[in-house]
C-alpha positions in Angstrom: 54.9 -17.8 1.3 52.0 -19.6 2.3 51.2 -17.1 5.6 51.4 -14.5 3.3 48.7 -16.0 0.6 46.5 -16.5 3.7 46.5 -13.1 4.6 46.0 -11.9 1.3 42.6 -13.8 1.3 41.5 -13.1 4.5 41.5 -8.9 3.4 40.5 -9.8 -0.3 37.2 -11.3 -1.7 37.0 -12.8 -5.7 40.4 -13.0 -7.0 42.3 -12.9 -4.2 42.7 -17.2 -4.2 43.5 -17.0 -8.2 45.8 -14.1 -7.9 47.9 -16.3 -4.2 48.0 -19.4 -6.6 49.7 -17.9 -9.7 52.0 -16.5 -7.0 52.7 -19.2 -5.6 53.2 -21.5 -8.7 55.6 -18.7 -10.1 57.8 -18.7 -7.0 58.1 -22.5 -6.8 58.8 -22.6 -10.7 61.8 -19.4 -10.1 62.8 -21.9 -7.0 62.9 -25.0 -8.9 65.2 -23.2 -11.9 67.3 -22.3 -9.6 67.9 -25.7 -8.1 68.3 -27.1 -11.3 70.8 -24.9 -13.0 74.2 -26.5 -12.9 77.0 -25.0 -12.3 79.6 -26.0 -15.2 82.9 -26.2 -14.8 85.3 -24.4 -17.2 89.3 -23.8 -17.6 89.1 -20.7 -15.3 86.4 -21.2 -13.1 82.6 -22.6 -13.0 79.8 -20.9 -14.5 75.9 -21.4 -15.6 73.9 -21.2 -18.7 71.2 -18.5 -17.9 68.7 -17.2 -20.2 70.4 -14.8 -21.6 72.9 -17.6 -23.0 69.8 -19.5 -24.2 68.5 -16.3 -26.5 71.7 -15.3 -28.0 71.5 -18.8 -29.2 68.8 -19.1 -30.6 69.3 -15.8 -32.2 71.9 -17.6 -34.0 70.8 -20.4 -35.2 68.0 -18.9 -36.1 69.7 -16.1 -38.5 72.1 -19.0 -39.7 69.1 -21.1 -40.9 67.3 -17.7 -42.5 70.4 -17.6 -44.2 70.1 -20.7 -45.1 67.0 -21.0 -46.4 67.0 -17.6 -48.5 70.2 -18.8 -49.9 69.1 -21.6 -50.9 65.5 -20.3 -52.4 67.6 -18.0 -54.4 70.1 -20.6 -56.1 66.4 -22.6 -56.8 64.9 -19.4 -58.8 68.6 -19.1 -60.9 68.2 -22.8 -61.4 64.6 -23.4 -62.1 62.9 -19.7 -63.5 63.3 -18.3 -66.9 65.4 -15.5 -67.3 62.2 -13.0 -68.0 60.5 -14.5 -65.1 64.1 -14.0 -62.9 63.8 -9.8 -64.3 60.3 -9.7 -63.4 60.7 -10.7 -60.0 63.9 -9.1 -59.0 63.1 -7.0 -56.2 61.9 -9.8 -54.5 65.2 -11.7 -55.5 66.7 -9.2 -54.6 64.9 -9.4 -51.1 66.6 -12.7 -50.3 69.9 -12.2 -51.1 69.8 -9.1 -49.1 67.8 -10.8 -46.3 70.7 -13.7 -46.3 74.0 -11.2 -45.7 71.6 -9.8 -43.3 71.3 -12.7 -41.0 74.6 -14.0 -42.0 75.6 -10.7 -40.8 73.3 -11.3 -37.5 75.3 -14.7 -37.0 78.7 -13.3 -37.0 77.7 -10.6 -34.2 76.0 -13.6 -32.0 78.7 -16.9 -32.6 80.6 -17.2 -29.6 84.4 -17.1 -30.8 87.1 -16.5 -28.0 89.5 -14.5 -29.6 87.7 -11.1 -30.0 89.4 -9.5 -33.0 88.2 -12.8 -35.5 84.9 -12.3 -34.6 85.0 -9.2 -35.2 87.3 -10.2 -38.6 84.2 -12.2 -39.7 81.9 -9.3 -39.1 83.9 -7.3 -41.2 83.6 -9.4 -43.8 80.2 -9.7 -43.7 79.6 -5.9 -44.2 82.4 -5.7 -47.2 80.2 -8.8 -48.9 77.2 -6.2 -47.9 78.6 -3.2 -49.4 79.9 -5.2 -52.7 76.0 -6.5 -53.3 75.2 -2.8 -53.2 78.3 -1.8 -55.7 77.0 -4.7 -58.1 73.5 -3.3 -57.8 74.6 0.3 -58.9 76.1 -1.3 -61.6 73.8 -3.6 -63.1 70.8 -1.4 -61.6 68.4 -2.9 -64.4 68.6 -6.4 -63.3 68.6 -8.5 -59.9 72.1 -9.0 -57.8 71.5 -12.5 -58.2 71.4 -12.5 -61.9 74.3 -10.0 -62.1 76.4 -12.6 -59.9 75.2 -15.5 -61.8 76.2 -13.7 -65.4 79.2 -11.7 -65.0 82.0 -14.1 -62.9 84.1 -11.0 -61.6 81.1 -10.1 -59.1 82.3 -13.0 -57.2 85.0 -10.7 -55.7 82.5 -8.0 -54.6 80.3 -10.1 -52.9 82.9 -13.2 -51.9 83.9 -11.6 -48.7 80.4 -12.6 -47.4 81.3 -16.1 -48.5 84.7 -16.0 -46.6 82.4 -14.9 -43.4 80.4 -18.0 -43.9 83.3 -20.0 -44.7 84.6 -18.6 -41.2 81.9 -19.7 -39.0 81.8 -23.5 -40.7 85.4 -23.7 -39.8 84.6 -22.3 -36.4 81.9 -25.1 -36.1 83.9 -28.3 -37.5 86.8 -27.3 -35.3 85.0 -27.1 -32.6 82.2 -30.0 -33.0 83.4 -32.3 -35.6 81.0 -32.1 -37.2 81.0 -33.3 -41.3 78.6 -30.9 -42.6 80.6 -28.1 -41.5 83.6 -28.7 -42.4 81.5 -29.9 -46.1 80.3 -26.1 -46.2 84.0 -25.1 -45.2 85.6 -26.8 -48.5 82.8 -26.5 -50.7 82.2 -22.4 -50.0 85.7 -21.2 -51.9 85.4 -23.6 -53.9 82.2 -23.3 -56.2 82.8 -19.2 -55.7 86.4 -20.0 -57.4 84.6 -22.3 -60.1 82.2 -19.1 -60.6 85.4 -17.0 -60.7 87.2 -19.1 -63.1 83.9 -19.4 -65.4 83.4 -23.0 -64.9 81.1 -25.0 -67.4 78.0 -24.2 -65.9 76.7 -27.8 -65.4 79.7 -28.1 -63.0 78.6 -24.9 -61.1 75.3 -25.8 -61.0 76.0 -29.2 -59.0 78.6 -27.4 -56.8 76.4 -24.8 -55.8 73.0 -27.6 -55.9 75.5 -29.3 -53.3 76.5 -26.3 -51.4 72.8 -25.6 -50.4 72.1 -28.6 -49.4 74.8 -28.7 -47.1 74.0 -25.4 -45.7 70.8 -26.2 -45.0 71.8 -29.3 -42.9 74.6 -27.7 -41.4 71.9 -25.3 -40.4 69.4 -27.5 -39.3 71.5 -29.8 -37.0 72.3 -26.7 -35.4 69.1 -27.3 -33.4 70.5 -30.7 -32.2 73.4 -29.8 -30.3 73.4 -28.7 -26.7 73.0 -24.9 -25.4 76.1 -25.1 -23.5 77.9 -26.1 -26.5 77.3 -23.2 -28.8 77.9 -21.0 -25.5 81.3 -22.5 -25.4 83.7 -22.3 -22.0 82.1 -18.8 -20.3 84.9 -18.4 -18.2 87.4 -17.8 -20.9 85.4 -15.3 -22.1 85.6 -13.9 -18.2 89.0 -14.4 -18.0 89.7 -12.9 -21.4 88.1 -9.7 -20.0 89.9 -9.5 -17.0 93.4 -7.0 -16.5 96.5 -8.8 -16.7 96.9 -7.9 -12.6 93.4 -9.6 -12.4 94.2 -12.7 -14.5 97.7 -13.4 -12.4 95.1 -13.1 -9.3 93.1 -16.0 -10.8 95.6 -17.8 -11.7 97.1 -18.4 -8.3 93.9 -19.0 -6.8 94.0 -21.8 -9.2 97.3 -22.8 -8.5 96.2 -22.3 -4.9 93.2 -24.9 -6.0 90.8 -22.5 -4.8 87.2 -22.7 -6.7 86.9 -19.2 -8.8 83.3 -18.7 -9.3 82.8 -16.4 -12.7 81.2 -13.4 -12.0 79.0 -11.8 -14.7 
């Protein structure tokens, strides 16, 4: 590299130097990532975290704390605004409860679940919770979606599938960290939908769902605390999952065989 930079001076003039450094710099930096990505190993075989790994992540947690957050701004407006002030602003309520099955939505297509068909169980969901915010809209087509959820109780069962979604990925998440918050948002999901169901008195909905933001918002939040690797999960199940059954007996004795499969992307 450095012959190279020397030539390139010697038949340039100005920005030649500038232009060899920036080179240079960028090939020790690539050079240097290389070295330090470590190869981790999983049940089938070792693997790295590349970039790639590192934005679908952050894609994640990033939708999952949008979600979050409108969620929780639009439980504060039911809570806190007058009803005329809750009419008068219902596009833009309207806005975040859209904007949260979106990136809830966005979550269930980037969480990392082995087993292929619940993933795509949760997406699923998602869209059903989706297309029952539209139904309730076309019904009540005078007044927010929140408001028509927080007045008539049966609208829990067009837009509950989108709470089963989220319920899905919390269980996802305390099975496979431990962690209390999410398995918090797992209980406490069905059950202040079923108090809404059931026409609880509404102080008693009002500190279930004042609870369930909270805990979303820290189960979100702490997201950012954890290790990459750990939201990646085991890459070579994923690999092996892929594989043909012909292909996975192959791996399977070179295991046996205690031969080191390296997982191909």
């Amino acid at each position: 590299g450095r012959n190279v930079c020397q030539m390139m001076a010697t038949r340039t003039k100005g920005g030649a130097t500038a232009t060899c450094s920036r080179a240079s710099v960028a090939w020790r930096t690539r050079k240097v990532a290389k070295r330090e990505a470590k190869a981790i190993k999983g049940a089938y075989g070792t693997f790295e975290i590349d970039r790639e790994d590192e934005k679908e992540v952050a894609v994640y947690r990033g939708a999952l704390t949008t979600a979050a957050v409108c969620a929780g701004a639009t439980l504060g407006a039911l809570q806190w605004l007058p009803n005329e002030a809750l009419q008068t602003n219902a596009n833009a309520l309207d806005a975040l409860w859209m904007s949260a099955n979106a990136s809830l939505a966005v979550a269930t297509v980037m969480i990392h679940i082995y087993v292929k068909p619940l993933k795509q169980f949760l997406q699923v969901l998602c869209g059903l919770g989706a297309l029952g915010a539209l139904g309730v809209h076309l019904r009540f087509p005078n007044e927010a979606i929140a408001l028509s959820f927080s007045d008539h109780a049966w609208t829990t069962l067009a837009v509950g599938p989108a709470f089963a979604a989220l319920t899905g990925i919390a269980f996802k998440e305390g099975v496979c960290y431990g962690k209390t918050e999410a398995f918090g948002l797992f209980v406490l999901t069905p059950v202040a939908c079923l108090s809404h169901l059931a026409s609880a008195p509404d102080q008693a909905q009002a500190t279930l769902w004042g609870l369930w933001a909270v805990i979303f918002a820290t189960f979100a939040v702490r997201k950012y605390t954890q290790e990459v690797a750990e939201d990646v999960g085991d890459k070579s199940v994923f690999w092996f999952l892929s594989l043909t059954e012909e292909e996975q007996a192959k791996v399977l004795a070179q295991m046996q065989n205690k031969t080191v499969v390296s997982v191909e992307e």
